[in-house]
C-alpha positions as CSV (number, residue, x, y, z in Angstrom):
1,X,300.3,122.1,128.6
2,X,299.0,120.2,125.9
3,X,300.4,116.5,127.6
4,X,298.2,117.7,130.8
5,X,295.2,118.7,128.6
6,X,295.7,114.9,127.2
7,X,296.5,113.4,130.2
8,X,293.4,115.1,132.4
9,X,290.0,114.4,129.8
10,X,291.9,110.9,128.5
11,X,288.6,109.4,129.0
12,X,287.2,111.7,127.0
13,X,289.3,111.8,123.9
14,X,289.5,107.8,124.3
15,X,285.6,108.3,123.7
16,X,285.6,110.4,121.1
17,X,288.2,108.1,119.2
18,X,286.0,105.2,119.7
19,X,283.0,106.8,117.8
20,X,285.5,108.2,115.0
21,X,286.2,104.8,114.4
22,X,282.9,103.8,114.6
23,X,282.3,106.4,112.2
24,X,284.9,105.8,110.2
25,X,284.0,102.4,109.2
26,X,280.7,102.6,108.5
27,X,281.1,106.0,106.5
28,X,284.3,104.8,104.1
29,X,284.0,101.1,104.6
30,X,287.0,100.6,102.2
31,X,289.4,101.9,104.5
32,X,289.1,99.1,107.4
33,X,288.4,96.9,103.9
34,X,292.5,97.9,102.5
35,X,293.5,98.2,106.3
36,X,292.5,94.6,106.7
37,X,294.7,92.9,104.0
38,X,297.7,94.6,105.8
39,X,297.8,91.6,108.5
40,X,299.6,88.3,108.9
41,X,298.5,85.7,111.2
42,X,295.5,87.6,111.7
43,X,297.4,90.6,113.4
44,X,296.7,93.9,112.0
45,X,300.5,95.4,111.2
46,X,298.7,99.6,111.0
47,X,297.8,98.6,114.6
48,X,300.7,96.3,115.7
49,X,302.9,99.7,114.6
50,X,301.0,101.9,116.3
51,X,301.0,100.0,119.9
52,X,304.8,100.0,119.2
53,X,304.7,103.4,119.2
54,X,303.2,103.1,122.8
55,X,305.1,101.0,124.1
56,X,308.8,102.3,122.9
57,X,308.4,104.8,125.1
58,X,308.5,102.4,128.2
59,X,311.1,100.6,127.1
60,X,314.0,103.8,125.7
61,X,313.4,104.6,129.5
62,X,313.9,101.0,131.3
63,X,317.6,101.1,132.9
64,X,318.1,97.3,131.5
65,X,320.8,96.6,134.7
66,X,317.7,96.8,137.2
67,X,316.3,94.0,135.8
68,X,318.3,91.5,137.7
69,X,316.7,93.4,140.9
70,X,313.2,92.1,140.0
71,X,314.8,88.6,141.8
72,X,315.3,90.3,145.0
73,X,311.2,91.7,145.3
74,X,309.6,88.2,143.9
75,X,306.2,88.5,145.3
76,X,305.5,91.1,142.3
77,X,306.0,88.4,140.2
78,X,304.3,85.6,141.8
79,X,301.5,88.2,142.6
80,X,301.1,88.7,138.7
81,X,301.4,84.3,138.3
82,X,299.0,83.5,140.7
83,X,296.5,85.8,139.4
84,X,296.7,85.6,135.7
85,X,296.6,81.5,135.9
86,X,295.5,80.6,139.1
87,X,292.6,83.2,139.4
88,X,291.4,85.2,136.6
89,X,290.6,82.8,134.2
90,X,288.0,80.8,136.7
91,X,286.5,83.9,137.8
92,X,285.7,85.0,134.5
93,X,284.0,81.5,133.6
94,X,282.0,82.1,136.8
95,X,280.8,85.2,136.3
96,X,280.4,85.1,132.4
97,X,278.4,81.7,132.9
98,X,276.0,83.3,135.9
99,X,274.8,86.5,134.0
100,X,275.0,85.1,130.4
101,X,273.4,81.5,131.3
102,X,271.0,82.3,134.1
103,X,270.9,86.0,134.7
104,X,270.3,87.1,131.6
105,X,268.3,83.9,130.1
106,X,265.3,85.6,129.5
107,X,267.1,87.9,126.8
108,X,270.0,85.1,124.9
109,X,269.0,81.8,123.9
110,X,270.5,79.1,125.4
111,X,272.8,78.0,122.6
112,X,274.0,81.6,122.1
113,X,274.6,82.3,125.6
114,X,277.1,79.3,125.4
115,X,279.0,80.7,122.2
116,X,279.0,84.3,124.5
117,X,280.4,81.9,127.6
118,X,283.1,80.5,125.3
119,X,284.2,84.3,124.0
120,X,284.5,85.2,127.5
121,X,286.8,82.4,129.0
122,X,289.1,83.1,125.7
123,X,289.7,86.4,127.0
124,X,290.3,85.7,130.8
125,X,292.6,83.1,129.6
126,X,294.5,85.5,128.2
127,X,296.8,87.9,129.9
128,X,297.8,91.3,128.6
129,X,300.9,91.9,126.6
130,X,300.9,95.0,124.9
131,X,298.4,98.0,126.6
132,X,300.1,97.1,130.1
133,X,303.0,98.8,129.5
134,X,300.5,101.8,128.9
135,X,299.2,101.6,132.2
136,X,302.4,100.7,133.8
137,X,303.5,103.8,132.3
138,X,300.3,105.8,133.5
139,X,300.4,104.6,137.0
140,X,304.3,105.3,137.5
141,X,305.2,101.6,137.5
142,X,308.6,99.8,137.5
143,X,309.5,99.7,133.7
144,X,311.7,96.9,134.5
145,X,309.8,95.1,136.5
146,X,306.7,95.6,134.4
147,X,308.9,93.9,131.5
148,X,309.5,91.2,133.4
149,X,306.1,90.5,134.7
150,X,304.8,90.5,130.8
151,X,307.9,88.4,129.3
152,X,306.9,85.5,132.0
153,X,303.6,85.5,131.4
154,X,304.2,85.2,128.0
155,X,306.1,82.3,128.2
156,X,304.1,81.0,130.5
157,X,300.8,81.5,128.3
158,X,302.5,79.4,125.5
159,X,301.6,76.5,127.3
160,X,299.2,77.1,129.4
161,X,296.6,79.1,127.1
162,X,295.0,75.8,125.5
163,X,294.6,73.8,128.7
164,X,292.8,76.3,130.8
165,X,290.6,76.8,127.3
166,X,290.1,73.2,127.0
167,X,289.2,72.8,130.8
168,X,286.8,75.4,130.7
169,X,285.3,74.8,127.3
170,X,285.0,71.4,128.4
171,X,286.0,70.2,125.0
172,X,288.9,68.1,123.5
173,X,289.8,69.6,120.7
174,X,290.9,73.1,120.2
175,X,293.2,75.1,118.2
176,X,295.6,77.9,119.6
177,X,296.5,80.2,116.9
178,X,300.2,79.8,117.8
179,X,301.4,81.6,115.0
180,X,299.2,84.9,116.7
181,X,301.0,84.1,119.9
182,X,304.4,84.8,118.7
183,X,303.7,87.3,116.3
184,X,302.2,89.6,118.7
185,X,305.0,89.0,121.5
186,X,307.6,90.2,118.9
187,X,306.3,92.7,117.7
188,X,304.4,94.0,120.3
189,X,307.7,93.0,123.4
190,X,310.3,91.8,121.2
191,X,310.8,94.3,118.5
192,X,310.3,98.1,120.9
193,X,312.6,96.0,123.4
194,X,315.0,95.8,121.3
195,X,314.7,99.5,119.8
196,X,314.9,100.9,123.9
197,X,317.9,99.1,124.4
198,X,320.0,99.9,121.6
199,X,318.9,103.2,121.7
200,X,319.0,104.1,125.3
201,X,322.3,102.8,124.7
202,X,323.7,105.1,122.0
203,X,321.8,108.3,123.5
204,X,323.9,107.7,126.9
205,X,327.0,107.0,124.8
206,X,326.5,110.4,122.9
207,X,325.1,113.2,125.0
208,X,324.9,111.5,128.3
209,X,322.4,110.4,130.9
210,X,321.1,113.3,132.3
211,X,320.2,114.7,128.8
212,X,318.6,111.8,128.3
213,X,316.7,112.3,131.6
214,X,315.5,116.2,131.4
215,X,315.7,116.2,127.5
216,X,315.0,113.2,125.5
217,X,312.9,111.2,127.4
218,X,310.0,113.8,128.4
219,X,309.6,115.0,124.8
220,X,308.4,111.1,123.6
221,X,305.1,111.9,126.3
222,X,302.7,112.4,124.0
223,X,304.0,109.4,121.6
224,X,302.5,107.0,124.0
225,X,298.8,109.0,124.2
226,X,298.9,110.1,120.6
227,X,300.1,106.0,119.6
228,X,296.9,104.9,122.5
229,X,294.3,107.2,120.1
230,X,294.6,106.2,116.8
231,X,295.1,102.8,117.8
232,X,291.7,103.0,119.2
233,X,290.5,104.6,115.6
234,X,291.6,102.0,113.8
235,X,290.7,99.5,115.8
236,X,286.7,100.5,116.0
237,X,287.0,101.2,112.5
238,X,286.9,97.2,112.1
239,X,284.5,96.4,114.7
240,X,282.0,99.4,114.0
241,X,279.3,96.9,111.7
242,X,279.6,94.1,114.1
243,X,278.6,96.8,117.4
244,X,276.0,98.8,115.7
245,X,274.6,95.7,114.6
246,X,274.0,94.1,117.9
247,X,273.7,96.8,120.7
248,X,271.2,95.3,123.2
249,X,273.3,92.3,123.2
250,X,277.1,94.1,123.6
251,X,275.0,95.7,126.8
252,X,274.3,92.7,128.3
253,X,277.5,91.2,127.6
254,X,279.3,94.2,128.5
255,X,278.5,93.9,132.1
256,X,279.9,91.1,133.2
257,X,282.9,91.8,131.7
258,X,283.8,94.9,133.6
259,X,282.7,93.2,136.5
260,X,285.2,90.8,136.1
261,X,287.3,93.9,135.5
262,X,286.8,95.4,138.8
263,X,286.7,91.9,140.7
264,X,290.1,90.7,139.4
265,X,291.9,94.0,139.8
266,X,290.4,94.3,143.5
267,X,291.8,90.7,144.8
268,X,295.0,91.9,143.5
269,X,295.0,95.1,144.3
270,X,294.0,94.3,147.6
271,X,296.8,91.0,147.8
272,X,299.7,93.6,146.7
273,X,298.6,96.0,149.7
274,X,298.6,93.0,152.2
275,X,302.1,92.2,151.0
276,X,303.5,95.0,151.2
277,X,304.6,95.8,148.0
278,X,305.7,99.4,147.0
279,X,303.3,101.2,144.5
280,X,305.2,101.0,141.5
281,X,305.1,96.7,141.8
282,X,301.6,96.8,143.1
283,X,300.0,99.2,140.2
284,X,301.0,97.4,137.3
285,X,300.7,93.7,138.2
286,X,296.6,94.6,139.6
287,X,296.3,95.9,136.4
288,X,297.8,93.0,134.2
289,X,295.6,91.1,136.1
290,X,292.7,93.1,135.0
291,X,293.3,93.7,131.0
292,X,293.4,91.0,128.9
293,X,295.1,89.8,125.6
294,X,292.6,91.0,123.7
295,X,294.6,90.0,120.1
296,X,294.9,86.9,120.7
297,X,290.9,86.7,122.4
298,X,289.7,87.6,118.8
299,X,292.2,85.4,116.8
300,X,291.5,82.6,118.9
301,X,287.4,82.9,118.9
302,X,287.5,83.7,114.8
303,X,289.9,80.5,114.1
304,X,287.7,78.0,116.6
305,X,283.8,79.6,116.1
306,X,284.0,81.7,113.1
307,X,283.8,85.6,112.1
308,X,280.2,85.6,113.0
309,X,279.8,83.4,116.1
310,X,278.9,84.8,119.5
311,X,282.3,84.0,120.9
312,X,283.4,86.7,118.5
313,X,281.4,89.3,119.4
314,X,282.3,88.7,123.1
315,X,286.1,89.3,122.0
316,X,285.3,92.5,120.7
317,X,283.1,93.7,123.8
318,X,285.8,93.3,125.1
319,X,287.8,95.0,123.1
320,X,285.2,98.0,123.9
321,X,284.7,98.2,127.6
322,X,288.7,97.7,128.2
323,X,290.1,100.7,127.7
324,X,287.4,102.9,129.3
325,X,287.4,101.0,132.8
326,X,291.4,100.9,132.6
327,X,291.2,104.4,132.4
328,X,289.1,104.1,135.5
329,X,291.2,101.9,137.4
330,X,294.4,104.0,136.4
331,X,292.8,106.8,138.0
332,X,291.9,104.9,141.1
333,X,295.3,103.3,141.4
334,X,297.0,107.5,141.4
335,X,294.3,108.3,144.2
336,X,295.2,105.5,146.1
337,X,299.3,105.6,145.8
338,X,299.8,107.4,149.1
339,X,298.4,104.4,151.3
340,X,301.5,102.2,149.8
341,X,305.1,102.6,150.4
342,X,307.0,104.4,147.5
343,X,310.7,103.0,148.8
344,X,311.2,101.6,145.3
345,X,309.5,104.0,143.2
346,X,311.5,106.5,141.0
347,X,312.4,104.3,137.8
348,X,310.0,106.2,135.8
349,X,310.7,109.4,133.6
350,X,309.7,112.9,133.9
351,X,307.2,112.9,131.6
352,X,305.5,109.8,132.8
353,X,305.2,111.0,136.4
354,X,303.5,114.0,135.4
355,X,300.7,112.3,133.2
356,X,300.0,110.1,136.5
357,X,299.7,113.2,138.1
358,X,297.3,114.5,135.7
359,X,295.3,111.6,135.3
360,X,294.8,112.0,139.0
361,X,293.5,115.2,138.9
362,X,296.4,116.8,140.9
C-alpha cells in the first residue's frame, strides 16, 4: 500500500521535497555549505549516492543476455540518436532564442538574455544519463535496452557535446568539463551496472530466479522513489538562494524550457508510434529525448560563465521544471500504452509494473 500511496501523489511529494529543500537551505545554510565540500569535479558525491540508489534498482533487474537483442530492434536506438543530436539541441536554441531574445525583450536585457540563451543550449546539448533510468523504470521500459540507449549516447556525447556548444554559441573557444563527463557516467552507469550484475548474478546462484522475481526484486520498489526524494532535497537545498532570489526571471525562463520539454518528447513520441515500436522501446527513448543532463548543464555553464552568470541560473531552471513535467509525461506515456504494441514488453519487475500502474491512475 504504501509503494501505491507513493507511486499515485508522486507529483505531490516531488513538490513537497522541492520546498523542503528550499527550506532547508535557506533555514540551516551550513548544511548545503558542508554538503558542498563533499564533491569532486564539481559532482556532489550525497547526491551522486543517492541517484545510485535509483538507478540500482534498474540494473539488479536487467537480464544482462538480452542485451545482445537490442541489435535485432535498431530503430529504438537510432530513434534515441537522431533525436538527442540531430534534433533536440537545435530546437532548444530556437525556442530559447525566440522567447528569451524577442518574446520576452521587454522584461531581460539584451545582454542577459544572451547569457540565459547560452544556459539553455548547454542543457539541450546534453542528454540524460542518470534520471532516465527512473522513467524507464516508471514507464515499464526495456531495462536492457534502456542501458543501451544511455551507454551510446554517452559515448557519443564525449565528442559531440563541445561542437554542437561551439556551433550554437557561435564561439571558438570553450571548455567541456571532461573530468564531469566521466565522473558522472561511472558513478552514475558504471558503478550500479556493475553492482546489478554481480549481484543479480550471485542471488540467481543462491536461491534462484524465481525468488529473485516474486521476492527480491519487488521489495527494492520504494528504493527508487525514496532515492528520487531526497535527491530532490538535497539538490534544492543548493539552489534555494539563487531561486528565491530571482523568481520573475526563473518564470520567464521556465517556459520555454518545458516547452521544449513537450515539443521534443512529442516528435519522438510521435516518430516511435509511426515506426512501430513496442511500448517498452518507444517510452523511454521519447523520454531521453525530453530530460536532459542536467549535471553536466550546471558544470559546464559554472566552468565557462561563472557561479553567478545567467547561463547558470538557466541550468538550474532547469533543474526545477524537469522533474515535475517528467512526471507529467510519465503519466501521459501509461495513458497512452494501449495504442502501441506490447509484443516485447515484459522485461520489467513486479514492482515496477505496478508503480506504472499507479502513476496511471489505474
Amino acid at each position: 500500500m504504501q509503494l501505491g500511496i507513493f507511486g499515485k501523489y508522486l507529483t505531490l511529494w516531488v513538490a513537497l521535497c522541492i520546498i523542503a529543500g528550499v527550506a532547508l537551505g535557506e533555514l540551516w545554510p551550513e548544511f548545503p555549505d558542508t554538503l558542498s565540500k563533499l564533491s569532486v569535479s564539481q559532482v556532489s558525491i550525497p547526491i551522486g549516492i543517492l541517484i545510485w540508489f535509483m538507478i540500482y534498482p534498474m540494473m539488479v533487474r536487467i537480464d544482462f543476455t538480452s542485451i545482445i537483442d537490442v541489435r535485432k530492434r535498431p530503430r529504438g536506438l537510432a530513434l534515441t540518436l537522431i533525436i538527442n543530436w540531430l534534433v533536440k539541441p537545435f530546437t532548444m536554441f530556437m525556442v530559447a532564442w525566440f522567447f528569451l531574445k524577442v518574446l520576452f525583450a521587454p522584461w531581460i536585457d539584451g545582454d542577459l538574455g544572451s547569457e540565459y540563451v547560452a544556459g539553455a543550449i548547454l542543457l539541450g546539448a546534453a542528454p540524460c544519463t542518470a534520471m532516465v533510468f527512473v522513467w524507464s523504470y516508471l514507464t515499464k521500459g526495456n531495462a536492457a535496452y534502456t542501458l543501451v540507449q544511455v551507454t551510446v549516447n554517452d559515448l557519443i556525447l564525449l565528442f559531440a557535446y563541445a561542437p554542437i556548444v561551439i556551433l550554437l554559441l557561435g564561439i571558438g573557444d570553450i571548455t567541456v568539463p571532461y573530468d564531469t563527463v566521466l565522473l558522472s557516467v561511472v558513478l552514475y552507469v558504471v558503478t550500479p551496472l556493475t553492482a546489478g550484475y554481480l549481484s543479480r548474478k550471485w542471488l540467481i546462484k543462491a536461491k534462484g530466479s524465481d525468488w529473485l522475481e516474486e521476492s527480491f526484486l519487488p521489495k527494492l520498489g520504494p528504493v527508487t522513489i525514496i532515492g528520487l526524494l531526497l535527491t530532490l532535497i538535497l539538490l534544492f537545498s543548493f539552489q534555494g538562494e539563487i531561486i528565491l532570489n530571482n523568481p520573475g526571471h526563473i518564470g520567464l525562463i521556465a517556459i520555454p524550457l518545458i516547452i521544449q520539454t513537450f515539443l521534443v518528447f512529442g516528435v519522438a513520441y510521435a516518430i516511435a508510434k509511426f515506426w512501430g515500436l513496442s511500448h517498452d522501446i518507444a517510452a523511454p527513448a521519447a523520454l531521453i529525448g525530453a530530460s536532459n543532463f542536467f549535471e553536466l548543464a550546471v558544470a559546464a555553464a559554472v566552468s565557462i560563465f561563472g557561479i553567478n552568470s545567467g547561463a547558470a541560473l538557466v541550468t538550474v531552471v532547469g533543474v526545477l521544471v524537469e522533474v515535475p513535467v517528467m512526471l507529467l509525461l510519465v503519466r501521459f506515456v501509461n495513458a497512452t500504452s494501449k495504442s502501441f504494441a506490447h509484443s516485447n514488453d515484459g522485461t520489467c519487475c513486479v514492482a515496477g509494473a505496478a508503480l506504472a500502474i499507479d502513476m496511471d491512475g489505474r
